[in-house]
Each structure stands twice: as C-alpha cells, then as structure tokens.
mmCIF file of the N, C-alpha and C atoms, coordinates in Angstrom:
data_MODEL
# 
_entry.id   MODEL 
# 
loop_
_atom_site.group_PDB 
_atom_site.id 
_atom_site.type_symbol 
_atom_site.label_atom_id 
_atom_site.label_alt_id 
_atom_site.label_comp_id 
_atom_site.label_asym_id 
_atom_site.label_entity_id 
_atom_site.label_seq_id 
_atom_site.pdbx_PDB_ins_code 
_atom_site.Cartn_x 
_atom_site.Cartn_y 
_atom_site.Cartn_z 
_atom_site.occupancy 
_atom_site.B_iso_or_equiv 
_atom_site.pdbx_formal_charge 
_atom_site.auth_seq_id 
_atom_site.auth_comp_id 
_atom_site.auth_asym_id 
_atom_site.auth_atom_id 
_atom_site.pdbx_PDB_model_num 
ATOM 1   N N  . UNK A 1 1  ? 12.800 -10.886 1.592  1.00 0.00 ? 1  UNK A N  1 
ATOM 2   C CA . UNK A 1 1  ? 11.507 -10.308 1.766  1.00 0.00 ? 1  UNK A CA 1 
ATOM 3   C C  . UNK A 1 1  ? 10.880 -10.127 0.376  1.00 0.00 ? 1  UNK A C  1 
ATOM 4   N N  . UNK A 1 2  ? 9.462  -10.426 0.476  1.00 0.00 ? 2  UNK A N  1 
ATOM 5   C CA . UNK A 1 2  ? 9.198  -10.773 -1.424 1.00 0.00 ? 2  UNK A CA 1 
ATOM 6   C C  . UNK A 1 2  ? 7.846  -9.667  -0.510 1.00 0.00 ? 2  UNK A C  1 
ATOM 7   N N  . UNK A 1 3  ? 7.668  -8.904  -1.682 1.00 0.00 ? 3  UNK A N  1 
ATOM 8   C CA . UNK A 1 3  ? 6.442  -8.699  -1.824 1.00 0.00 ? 3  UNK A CA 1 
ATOM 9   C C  . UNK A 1 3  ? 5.121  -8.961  -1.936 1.00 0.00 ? 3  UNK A C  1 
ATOM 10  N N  . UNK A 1 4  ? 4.333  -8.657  -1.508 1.00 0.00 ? 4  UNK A N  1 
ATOM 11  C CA . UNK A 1 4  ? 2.458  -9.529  -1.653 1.00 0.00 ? 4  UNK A CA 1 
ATOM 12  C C  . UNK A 1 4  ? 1.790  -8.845  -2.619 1.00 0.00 ? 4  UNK A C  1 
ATOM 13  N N  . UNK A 1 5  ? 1.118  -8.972  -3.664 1.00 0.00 ? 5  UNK A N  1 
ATOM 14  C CA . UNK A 1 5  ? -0.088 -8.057  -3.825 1.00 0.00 ? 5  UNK A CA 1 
ATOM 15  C C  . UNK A 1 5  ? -0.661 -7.990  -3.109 1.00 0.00 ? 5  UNK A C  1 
ATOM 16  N N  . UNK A 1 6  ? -1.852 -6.502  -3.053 1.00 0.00 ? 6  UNK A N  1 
ATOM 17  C CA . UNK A 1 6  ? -2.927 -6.141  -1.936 1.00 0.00 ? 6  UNK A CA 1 
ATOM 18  C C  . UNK A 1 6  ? -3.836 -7.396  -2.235 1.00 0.00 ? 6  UNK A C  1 
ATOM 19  N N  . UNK A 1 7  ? -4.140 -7.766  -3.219 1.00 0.00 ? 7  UNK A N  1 
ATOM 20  C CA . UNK A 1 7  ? -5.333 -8.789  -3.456 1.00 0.00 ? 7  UNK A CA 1 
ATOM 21  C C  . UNK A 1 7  ? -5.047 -10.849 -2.826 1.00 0.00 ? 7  UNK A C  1 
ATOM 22  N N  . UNK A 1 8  ? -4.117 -10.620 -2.585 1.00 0.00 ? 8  UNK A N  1 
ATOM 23  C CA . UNK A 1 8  ? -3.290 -11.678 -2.275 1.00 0.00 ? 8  UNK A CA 1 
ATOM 24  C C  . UNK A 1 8  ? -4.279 -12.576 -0.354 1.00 0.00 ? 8  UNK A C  1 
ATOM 25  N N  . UNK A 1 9  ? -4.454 -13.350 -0.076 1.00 0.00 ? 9  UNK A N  1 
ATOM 26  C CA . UNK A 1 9  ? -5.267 -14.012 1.035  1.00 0.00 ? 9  UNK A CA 1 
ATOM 27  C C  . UNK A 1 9  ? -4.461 -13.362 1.954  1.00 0.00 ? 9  UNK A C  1 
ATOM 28  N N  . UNK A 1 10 ? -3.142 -13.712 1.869  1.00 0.00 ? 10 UNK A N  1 
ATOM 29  C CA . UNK A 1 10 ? -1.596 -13.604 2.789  1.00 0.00 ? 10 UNK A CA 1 
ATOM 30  C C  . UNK A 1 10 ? -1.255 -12.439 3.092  1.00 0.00 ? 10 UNK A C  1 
ATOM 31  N N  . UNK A 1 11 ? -1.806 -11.431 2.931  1.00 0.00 ? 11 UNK A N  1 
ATOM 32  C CA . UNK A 1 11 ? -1.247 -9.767  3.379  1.00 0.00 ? 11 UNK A CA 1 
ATOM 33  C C  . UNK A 1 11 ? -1.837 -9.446  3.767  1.00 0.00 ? 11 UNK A C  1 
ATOM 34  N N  . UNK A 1 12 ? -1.535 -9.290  5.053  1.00 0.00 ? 12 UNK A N  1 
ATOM 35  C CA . UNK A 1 12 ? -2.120 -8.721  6.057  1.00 0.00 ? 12 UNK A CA 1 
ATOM 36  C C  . UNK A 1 12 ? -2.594 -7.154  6.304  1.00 0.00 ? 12 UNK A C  1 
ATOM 37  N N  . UNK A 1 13 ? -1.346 -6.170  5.230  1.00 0.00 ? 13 UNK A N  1 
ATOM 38  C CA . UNK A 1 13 ? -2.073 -4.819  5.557  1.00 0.00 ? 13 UNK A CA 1 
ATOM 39  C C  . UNK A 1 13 ? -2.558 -4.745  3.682  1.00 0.00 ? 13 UNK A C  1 
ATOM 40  N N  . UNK A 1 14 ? -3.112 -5.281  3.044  1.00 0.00 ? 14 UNK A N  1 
ATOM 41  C CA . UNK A 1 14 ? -3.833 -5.085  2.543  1.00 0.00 ? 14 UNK A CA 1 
ATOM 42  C C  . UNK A 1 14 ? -4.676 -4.404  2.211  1.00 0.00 ? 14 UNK A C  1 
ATOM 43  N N  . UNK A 1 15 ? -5.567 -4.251  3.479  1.00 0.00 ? 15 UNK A N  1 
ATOM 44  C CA . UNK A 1 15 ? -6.886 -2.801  3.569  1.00 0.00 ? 15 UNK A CA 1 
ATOM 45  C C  . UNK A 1 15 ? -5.949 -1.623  3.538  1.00 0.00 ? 15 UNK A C  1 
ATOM 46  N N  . UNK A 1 16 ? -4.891 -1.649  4.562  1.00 0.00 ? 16 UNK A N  1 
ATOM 47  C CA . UNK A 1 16 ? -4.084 -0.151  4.540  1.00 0.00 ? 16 UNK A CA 1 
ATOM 48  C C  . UNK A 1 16 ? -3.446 0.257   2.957  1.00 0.00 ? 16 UNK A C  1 
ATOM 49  N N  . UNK A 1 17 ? -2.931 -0.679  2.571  1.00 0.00 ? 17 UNK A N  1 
ATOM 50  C CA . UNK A 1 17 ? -2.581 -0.459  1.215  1.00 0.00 ? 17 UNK A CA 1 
ATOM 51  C C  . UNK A 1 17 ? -3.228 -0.355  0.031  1.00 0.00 ? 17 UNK A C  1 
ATOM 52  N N  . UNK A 1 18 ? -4.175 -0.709  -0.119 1.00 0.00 ? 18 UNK A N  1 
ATOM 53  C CA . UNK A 1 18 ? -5.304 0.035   -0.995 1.00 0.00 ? 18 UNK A CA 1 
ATOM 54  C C  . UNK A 1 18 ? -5.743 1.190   -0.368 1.00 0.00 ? 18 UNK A C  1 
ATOM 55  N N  . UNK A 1 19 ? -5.851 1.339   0.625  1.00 0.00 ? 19 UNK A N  1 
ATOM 56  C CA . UNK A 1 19 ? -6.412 2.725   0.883  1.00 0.00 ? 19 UNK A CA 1 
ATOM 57  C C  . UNK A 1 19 ? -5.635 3.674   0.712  1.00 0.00 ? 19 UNK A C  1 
ATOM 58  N N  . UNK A 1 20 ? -4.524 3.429   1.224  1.00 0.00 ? 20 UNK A N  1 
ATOM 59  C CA . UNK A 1 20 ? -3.414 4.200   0.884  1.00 0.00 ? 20 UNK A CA 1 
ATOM 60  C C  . UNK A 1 20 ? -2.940 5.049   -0.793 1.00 0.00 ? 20 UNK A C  1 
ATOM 61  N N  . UNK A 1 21 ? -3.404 3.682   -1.695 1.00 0.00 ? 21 UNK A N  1 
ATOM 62  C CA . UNK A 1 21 ? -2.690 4.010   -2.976 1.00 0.00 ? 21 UNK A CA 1 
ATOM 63  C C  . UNK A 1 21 ? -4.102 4.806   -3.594 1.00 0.00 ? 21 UNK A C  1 
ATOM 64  N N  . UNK A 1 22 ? -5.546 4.295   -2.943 1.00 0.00 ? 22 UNK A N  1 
ATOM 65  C CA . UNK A 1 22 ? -6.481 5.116   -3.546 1.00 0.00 ? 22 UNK A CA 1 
ATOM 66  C C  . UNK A 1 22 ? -6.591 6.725   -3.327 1.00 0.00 ? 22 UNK A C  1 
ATOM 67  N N  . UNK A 1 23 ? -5.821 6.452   -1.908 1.00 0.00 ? 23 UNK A N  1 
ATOM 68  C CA . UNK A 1 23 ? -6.265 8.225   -1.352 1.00 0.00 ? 23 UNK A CA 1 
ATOM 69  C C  . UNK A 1 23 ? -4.758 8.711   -2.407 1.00 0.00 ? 23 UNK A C  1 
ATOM 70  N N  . UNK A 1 24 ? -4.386 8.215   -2.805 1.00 0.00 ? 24 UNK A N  1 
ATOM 71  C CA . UNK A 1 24 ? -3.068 8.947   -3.597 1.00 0.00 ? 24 UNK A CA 1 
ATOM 72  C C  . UNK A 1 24 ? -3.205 9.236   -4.788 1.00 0.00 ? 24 UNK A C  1 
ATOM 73  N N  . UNK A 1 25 ? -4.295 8.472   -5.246 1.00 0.00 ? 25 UNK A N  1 
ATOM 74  C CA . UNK A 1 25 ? -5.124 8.377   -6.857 1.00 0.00 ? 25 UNK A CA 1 
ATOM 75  C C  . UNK A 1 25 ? -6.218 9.589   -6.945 1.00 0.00 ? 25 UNK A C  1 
ATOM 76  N N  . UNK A 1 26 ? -6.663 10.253  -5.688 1.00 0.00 ? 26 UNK A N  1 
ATOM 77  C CA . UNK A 1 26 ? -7.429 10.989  -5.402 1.00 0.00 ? 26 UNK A CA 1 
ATOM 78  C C  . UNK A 1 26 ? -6.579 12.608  -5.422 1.00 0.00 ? 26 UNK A C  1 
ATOM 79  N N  . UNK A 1 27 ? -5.626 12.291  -5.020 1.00 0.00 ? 27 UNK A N  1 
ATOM 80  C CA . UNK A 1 27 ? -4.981 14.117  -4.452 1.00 0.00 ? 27 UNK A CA 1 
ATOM 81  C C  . UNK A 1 27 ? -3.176 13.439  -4.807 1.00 0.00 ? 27 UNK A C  1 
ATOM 82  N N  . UNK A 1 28 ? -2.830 13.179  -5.854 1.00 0.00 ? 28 UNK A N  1 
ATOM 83  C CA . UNK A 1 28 ? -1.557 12.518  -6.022 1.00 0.00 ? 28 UNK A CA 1 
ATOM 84  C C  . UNK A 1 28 ? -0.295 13.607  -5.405 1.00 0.00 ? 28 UNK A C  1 
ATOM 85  N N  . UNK A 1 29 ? 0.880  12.878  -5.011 1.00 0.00 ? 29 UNK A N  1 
ATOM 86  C CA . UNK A 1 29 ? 1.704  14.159  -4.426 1.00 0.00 ? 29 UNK A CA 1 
ATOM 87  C C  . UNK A 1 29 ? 2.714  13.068  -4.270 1.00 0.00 ? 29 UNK A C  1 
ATOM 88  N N  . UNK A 1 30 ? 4.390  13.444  -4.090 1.00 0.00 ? 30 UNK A N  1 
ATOM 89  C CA . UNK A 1 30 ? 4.844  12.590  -3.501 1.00 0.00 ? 30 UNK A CA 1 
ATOM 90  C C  . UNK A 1 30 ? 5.505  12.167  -2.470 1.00 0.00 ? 30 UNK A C  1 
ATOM 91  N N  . UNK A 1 31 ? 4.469  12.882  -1.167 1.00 0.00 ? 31 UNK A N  1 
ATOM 92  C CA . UNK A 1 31 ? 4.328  12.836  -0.205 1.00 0.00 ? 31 UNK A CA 1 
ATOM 93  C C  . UNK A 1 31 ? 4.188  11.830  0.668  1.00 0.00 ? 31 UNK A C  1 
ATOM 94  N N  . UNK A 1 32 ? 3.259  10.933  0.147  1.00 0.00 ? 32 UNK A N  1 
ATOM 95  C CA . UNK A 1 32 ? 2.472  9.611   0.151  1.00 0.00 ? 32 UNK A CA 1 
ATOM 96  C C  . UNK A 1 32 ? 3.284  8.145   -0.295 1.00 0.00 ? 32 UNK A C  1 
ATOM 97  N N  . UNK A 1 33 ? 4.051  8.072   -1.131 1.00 0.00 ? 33 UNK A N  1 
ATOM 98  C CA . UNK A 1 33 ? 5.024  7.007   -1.798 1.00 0.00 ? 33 UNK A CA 1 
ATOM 99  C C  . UNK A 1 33 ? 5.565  6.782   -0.386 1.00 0.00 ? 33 UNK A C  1 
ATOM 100 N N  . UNK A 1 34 ? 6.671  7.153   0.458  1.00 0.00 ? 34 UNK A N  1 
ATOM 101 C CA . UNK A 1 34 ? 7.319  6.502   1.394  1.00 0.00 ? 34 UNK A CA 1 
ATOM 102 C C  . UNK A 1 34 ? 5.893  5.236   2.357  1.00 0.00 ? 34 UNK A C  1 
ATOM 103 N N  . UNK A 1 35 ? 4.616  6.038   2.519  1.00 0.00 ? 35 UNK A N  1 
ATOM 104 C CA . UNK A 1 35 ? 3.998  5.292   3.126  1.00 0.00 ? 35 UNK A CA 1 
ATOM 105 C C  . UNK A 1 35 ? 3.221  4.107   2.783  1.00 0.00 ? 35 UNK A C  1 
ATOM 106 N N  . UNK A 1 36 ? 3.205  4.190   1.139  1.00 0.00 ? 36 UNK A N  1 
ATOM 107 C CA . UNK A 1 36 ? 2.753  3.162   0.471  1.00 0.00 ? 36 UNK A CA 1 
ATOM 108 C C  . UNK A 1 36 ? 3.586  2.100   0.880  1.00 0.00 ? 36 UNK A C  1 
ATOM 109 N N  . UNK A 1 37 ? 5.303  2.883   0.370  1.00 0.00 ? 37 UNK A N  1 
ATOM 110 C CA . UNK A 1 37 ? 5.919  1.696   0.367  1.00 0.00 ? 37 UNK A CA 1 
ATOM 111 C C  . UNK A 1 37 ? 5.987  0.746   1.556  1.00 0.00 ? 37 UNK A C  1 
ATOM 112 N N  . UNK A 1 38 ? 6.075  1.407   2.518  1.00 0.00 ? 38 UNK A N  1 
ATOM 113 C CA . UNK A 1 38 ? 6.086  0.774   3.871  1.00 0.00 ? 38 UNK A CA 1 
ATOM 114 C C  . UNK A 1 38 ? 5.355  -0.073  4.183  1.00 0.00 ? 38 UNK A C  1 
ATOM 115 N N  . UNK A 1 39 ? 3.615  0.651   3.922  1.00 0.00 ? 39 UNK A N  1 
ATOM 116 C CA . UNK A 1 39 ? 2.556  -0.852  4.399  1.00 0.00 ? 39 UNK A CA 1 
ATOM 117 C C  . UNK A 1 39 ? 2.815  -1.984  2.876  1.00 0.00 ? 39 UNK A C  1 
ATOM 118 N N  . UNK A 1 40 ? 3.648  -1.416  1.961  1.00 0.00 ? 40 UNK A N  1 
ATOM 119 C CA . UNK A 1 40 ? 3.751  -2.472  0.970  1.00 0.00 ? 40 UNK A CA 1 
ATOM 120 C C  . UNK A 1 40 ? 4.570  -4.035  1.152  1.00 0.00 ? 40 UNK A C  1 
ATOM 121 N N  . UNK A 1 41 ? 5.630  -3.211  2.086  1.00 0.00 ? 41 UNK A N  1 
ATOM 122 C CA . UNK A 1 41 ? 6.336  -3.721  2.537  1.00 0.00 ? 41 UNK A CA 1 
ATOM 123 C C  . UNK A 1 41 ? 6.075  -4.467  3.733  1.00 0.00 ? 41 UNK A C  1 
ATOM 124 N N  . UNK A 1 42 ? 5.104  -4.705  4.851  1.00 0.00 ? 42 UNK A N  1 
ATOM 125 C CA . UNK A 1 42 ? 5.058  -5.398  5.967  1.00 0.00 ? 42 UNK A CA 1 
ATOM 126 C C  . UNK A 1 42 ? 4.149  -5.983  5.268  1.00 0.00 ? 42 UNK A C  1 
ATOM 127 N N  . UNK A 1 43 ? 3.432  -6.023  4.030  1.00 0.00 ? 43 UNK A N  1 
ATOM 128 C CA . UNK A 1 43 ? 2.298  -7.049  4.049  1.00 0.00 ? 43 UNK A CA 1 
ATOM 129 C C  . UNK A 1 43 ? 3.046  -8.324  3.837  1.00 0.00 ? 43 UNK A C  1 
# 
C-alpha cells in the first residue's frame, strides 16, 4: 500500500484529506492525526 498525495488525479479521498489536515491547521490537537491518517491511507 503506497501512499497518494492529496494533489495527486488518483486519490480519491483527497477533498477529505485536505480538509481534514486544514481543520487541524486551524484548532491543532492530537486528536485529529488518527483520522488524517486513515483518509491518508484509503486514498
């Protein structure tokens, strides 16, 4: 399993994962990391 960048054609959760890492850039905590990683991970 290889990783995608968000910017990448081929990743599909893309939108979730920028949104994700922005709302974390906004109110940081590390609360939020398990879920990054996750949609990081199915893209």
């Amino acid at each position: 399993m290889s990783l995608k960048p968000p910017w990448f054609v081929t990743n599909r959760t893309a939108a979730t994962t920028v949104r994700l890492l922005t709302g974390s850039a906004a109110g940081p905590g590390w609360s939020a990391v398990p879920r990054i990683f996750a949609s990081a991970l199915r893209g």
